[in-house]
N, C-alpha and C positions, 0 to 999 in steps of 0.2 A: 409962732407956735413953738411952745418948749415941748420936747419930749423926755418921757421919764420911763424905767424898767422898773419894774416891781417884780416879787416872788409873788406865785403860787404853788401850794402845797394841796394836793388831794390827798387826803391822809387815808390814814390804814382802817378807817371804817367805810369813806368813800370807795376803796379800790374793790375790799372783801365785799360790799353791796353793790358792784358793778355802777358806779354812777358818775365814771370817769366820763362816756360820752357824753351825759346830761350835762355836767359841768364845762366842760368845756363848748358845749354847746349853746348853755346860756351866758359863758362870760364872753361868744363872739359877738353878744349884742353890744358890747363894747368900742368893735371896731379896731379892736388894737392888735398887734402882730404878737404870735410865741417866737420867739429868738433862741429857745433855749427849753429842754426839755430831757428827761430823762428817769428813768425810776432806780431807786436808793433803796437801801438799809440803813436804818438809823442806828451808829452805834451810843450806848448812851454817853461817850464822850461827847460826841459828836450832837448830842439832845441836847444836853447843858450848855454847851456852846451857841446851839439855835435860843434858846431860852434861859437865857443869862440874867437879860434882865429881867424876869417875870417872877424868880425868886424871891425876892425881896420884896416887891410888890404882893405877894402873896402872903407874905408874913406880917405885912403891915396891914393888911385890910383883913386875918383870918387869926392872926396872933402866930406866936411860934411854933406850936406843936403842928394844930391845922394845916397852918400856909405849908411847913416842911412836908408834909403829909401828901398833901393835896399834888403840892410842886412834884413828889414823886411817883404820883399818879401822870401827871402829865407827862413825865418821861418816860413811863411804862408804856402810854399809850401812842407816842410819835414813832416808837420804835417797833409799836407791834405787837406787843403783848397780851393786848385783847382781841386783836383780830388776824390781822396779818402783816410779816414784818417787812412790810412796804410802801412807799409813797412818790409820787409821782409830781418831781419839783419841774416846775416851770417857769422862763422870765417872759414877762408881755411888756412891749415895747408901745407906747404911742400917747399920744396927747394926752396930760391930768392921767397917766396909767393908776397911779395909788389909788386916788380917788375914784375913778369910776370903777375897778374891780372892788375894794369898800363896801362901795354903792350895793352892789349887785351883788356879795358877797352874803352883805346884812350883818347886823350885831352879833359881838363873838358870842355872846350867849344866846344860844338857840329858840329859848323860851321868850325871848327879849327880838327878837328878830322879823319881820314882817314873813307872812307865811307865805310872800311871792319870792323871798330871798332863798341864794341856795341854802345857808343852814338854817333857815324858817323850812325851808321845806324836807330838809335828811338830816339836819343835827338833831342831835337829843344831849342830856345830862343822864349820866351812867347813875345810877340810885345807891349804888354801892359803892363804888370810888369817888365820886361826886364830879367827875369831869367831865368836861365839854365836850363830847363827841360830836363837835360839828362840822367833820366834813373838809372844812377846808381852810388854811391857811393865808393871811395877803397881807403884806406889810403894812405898817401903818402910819409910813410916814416915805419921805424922798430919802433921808439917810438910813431908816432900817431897814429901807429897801438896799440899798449899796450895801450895807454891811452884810446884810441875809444873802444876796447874789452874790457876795466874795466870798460866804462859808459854801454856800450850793453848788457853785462852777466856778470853774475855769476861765480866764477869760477868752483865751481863744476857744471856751466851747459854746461862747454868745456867738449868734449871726446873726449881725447884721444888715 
């Protein structure tokens, strides 16, 4: 059995709709342990930093103006600026961790999502900024998860 940590993020529309318990409630059907926990301010260095790579991908699939556009939507919205500037980062520790929070997460886009997942069930797309309000954050791999846990904590603030 390998084990692996990943991020989660309740984001700033999950907090301001109170649906912190909910989620956290559906990803203990997981099985896997929080090691790590705490709620933030997102400053926008600190957005760019989480969402590095997602620039560029953004430009490539919406062209230049768009993608820039859009990309600045999304760091409007990590840090709060549509709802509240809060979010609530988590690491969950245990067997296939990326994978089954994924799972159970649902596709990033909300509309695209199964309506039992949590952003099938509380994301939406913002009609006017065009962003993904859904809720919640989770790596999408073993190293974005390392890289995302080293910008979020400390390591002595994981236990173990």
């Amino acid at each position: 059995m390998i084990e692996e940590k990943t991020l989660v993020l309740i984001k700033p529309d999950g907090l301001i709709k109170s649906l912190t318990g909910n989620i956290i409630s559906t990803l203990s059907e997981t099985k896997l342990r929080i090691v790590a926990a705490r709620v933030v301010s997102v400053s926008r260095e600190f957005a760019q930093e989480h969402y590095s790579e997602l620039n560029s991908s953004l430009i490539k699939k919406f062209g230049e103006e768009k993608g820039k556009q859009i990309f600045e939507n999304v760091l409007d919205y990590i840090q709060g600026k549509f709802h509240t500037n809060r979010v609530l980062a988590m690491v969950y520790k245990g067997e296939n961790a990326v994978q089954k929070v994924r799972e159970i997460a649902g596709e990033t886009n909300p509309e695209k999502a199964s309506p039992i997942s949590i952003r099938g069930k509380y994301g939406r797309i913002n009609s006017q900024t065009q962003v993904m309000e859904n809720v919640i954050h989770c790596s999408d791999s073993v190293e974005s998860a390392l890289r995302e846990i080293g910008l979020w904590f400390k390591p002595e603030e994981v236990v173990e």
